[in-house]
N, CA, C, O and CB atoms as a CASP TS submission, in Angstrom:
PFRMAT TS
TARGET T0000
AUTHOR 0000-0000-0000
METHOD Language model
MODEL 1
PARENT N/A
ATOM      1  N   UNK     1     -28.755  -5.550  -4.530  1.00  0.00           N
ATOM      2  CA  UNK     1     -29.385  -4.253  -4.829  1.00  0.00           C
ATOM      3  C   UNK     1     -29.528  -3.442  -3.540  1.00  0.00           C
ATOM      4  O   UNK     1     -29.230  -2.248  -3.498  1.00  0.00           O
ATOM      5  CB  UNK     1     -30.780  -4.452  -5.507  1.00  0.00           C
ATOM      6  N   UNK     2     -30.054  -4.216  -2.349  1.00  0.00           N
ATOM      7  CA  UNK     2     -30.280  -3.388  -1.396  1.00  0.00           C
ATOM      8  C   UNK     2     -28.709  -3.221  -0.622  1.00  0.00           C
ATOM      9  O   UNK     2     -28.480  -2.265   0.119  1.00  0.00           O
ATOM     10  CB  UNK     2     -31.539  -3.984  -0.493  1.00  0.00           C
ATOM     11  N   UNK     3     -28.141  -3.814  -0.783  1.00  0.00           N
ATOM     12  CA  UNK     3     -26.736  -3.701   0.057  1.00  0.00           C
ATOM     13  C   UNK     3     -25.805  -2.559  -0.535  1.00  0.00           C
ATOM     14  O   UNK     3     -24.968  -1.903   0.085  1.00  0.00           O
ATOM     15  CB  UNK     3     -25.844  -5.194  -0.018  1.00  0.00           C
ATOM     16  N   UNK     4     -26.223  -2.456  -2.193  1.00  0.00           N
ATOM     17  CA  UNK     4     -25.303  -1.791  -2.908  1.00  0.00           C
ATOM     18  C   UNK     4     -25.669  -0.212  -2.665  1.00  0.00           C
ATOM     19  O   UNK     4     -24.933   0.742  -2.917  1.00  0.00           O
ATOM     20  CB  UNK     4     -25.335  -2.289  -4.434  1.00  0.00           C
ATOM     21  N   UNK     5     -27.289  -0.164  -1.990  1.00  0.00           N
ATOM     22  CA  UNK     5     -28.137   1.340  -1.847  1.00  0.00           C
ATOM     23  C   UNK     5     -27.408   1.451  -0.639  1.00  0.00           C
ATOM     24  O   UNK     5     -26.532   2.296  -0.825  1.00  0.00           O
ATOM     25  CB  UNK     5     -30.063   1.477  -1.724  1.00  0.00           C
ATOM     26  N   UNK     6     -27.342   0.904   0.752  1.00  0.00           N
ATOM     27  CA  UNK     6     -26.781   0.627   1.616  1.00  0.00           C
ATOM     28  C   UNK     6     -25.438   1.380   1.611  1.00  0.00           C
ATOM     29  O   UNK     6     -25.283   2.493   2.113  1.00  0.00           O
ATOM     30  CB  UNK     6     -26.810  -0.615   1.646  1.00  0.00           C
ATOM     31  N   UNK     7     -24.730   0.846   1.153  1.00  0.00           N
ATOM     32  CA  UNK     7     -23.077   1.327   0.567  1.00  0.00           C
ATOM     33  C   UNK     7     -23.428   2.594   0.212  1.00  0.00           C
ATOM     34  O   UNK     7     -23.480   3.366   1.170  1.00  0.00           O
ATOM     35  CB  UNK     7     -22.282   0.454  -0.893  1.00  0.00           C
ATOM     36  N   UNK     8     -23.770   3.215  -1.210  1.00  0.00           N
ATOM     37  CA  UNK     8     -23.811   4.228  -2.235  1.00  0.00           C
ATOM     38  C   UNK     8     -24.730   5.589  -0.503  1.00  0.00           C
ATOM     39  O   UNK     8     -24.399   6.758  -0.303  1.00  0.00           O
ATOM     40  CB  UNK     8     -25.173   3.479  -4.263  1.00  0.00           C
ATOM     41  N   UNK     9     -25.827   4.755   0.348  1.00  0.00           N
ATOM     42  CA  UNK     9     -26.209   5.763   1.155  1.00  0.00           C
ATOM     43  C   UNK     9     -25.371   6.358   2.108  1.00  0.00           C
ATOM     44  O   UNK     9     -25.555   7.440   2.666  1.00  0.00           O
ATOM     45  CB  UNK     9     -27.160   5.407   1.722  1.00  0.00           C
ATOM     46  N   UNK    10     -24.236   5.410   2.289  1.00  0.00           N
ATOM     47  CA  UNK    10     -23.305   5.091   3.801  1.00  0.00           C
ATOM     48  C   UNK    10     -22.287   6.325   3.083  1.00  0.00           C
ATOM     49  O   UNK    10     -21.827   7.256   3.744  1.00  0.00           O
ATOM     50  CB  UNK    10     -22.373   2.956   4.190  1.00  0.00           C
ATOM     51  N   UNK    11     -22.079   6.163   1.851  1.00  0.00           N
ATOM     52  CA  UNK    11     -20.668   6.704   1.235  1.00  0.00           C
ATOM     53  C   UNK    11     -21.010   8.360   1.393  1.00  0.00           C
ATOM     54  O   UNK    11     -20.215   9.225   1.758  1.00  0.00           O
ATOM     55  CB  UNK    11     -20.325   6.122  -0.669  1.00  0.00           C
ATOM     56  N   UNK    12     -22.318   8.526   1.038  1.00  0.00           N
ATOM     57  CA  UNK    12     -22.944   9.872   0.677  1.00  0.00           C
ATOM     58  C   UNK    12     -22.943  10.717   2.477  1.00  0.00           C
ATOM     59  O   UNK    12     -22.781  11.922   2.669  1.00  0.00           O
ATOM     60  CB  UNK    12     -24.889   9.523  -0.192  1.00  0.00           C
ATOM     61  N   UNK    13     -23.138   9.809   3.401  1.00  0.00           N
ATOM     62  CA  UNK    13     -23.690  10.614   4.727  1.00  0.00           C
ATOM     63  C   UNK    13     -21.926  10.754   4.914  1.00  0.00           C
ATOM     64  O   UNK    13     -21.750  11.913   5.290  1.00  0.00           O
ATOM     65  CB  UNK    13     -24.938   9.572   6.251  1.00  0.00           C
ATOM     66  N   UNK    14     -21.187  10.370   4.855  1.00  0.00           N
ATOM     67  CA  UNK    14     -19.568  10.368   5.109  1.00  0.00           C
ATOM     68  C   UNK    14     -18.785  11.869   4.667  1.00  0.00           C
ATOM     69  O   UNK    14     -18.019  12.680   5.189  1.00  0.00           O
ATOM     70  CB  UNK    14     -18.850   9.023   4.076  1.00  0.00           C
ATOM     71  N   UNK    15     -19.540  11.660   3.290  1.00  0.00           N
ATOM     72  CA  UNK    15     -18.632  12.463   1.835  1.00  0.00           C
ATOM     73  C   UNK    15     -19.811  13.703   3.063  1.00  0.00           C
ATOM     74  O   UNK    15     -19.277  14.556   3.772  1.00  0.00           O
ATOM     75  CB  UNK    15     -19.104  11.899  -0.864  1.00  0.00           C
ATOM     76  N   UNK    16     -21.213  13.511   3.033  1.00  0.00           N
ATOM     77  CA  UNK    16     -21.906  15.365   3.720  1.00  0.00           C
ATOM     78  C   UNK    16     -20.806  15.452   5.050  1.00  0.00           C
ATOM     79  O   UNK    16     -20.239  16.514   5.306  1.00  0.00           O
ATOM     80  CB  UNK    16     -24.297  15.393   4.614  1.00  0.00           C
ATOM     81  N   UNK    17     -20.607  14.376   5.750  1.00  0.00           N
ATOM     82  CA  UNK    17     -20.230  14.310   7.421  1.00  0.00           C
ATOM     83  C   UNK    17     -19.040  15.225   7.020  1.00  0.00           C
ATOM     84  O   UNK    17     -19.101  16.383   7.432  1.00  0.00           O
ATOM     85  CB  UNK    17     -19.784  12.531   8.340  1.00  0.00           C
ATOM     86  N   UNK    18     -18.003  14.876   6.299  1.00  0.00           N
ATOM     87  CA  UNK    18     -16.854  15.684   5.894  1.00  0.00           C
ATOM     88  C   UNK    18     -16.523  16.566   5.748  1.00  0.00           C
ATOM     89  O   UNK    18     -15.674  17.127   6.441  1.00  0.00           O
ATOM     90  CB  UNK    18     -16.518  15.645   5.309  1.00  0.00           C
ATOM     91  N   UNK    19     -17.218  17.124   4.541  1.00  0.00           N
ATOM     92  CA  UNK    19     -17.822  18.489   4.168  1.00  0.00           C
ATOM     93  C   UNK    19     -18.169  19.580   5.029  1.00  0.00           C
ATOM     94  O   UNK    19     -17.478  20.514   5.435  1.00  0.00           O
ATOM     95  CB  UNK    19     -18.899  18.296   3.599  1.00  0.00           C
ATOM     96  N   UNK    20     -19.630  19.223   5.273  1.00  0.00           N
ATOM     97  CA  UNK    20     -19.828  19.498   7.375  1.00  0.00           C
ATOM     98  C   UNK    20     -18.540  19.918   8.210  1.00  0.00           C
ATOM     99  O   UNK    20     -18.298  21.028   8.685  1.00  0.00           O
ATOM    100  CB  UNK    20     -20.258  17.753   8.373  1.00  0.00           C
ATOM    101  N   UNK    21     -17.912  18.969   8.263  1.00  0.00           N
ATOM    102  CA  UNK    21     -16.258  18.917   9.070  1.00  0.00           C
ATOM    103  C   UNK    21     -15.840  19.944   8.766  1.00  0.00           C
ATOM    104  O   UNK    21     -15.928  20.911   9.523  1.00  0.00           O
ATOM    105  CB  UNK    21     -15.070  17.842   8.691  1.00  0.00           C
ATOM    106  N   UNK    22     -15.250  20.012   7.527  1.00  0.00           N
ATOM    107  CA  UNK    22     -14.069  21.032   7.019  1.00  0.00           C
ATOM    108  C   UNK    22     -14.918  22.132   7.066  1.00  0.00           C
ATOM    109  O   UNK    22     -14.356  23.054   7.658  1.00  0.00           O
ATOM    110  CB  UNK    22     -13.292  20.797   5.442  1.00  0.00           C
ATOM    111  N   UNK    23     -16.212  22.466   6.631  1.00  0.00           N
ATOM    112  CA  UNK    23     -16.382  23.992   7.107  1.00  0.00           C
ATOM    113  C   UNK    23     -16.603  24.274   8.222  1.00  0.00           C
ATOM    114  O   UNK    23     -16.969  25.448   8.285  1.00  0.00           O
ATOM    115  CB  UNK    23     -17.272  24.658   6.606  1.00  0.00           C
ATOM    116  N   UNK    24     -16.550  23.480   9.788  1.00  0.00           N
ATOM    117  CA  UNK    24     -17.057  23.805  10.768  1.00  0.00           C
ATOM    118  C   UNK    24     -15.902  23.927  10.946  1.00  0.00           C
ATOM    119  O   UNK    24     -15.668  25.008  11.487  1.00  0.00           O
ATOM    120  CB  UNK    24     -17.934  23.212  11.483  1.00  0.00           C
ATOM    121  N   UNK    25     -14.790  23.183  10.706  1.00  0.00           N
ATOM    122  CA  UNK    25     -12.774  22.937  11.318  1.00  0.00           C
ATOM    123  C   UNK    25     -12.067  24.500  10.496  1.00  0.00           C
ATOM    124  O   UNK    25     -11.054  24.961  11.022  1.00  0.00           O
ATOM    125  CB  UNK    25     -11.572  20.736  10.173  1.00  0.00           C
ATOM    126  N   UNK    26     -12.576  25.139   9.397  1.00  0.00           N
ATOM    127  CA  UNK    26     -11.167  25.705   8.790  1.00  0.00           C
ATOM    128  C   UNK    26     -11.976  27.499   8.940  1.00  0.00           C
ATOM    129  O   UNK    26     -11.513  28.425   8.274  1.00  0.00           O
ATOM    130  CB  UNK    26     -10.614  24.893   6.625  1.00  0.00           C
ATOM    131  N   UNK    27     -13.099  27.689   9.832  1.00  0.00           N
ATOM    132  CA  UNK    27     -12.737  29.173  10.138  1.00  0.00           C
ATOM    133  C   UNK    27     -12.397  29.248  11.670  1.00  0.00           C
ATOM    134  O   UNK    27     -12.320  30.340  12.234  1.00  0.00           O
ATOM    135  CB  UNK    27     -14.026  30.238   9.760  1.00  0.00           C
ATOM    136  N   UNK    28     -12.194  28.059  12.330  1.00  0.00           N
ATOM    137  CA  UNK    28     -11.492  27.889  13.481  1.00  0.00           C
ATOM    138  C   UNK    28      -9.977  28.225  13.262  1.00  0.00           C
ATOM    139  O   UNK    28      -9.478  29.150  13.903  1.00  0.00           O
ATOM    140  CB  UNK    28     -11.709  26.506  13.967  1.00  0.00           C
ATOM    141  N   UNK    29      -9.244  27.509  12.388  1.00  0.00           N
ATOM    142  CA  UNK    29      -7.962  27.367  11.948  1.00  0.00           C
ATOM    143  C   UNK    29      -7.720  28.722  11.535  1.00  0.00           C
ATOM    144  O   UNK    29      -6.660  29.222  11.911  1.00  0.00           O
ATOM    145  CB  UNK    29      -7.746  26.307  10.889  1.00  0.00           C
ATOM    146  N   UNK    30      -8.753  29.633  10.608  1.00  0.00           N
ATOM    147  CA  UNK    30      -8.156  30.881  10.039  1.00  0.00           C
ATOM    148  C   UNK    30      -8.352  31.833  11.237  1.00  0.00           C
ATOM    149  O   UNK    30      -7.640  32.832  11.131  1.00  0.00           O
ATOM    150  CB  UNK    30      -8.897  31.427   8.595  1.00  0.00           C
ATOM    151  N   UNK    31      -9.016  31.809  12.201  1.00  0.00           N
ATOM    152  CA  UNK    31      -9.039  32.849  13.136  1.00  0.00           C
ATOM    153  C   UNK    31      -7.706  32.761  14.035  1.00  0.00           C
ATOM    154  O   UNK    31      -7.186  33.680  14.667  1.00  0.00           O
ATOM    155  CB  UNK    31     -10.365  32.751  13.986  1.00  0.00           C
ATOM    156  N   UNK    32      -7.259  31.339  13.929  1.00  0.00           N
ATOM    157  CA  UNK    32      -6.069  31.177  14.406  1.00  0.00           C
ATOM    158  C   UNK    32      -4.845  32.105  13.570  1.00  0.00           C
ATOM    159  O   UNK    32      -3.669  32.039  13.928  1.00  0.00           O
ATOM    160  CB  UNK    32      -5.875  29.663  14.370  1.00  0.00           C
TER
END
C-alpha cells in the first residue's frame, strides 16, 4: 500500500516535472 502511494506519488511529480518542461522548453523554441 505504501510503496504503491510511493510509485502513483513519484509518477505524478514526473508527469507535473514534464509538463513544467514543455512549457518552459517550447516558447524558447517558437521565438526561435
Amino acid at each position: 500500500m505504501l510503496y504503491d502511494m510511493y510509485i502513483h506519488e513519484k509518477q505524478c511529480f514526473i508527469a507535473c516535472y514534464l509538463l513544467l518542461f514543455e512549457l518552459n522548453v517550447t516558447p524558447i523554441f517558437a521565438s526561435y
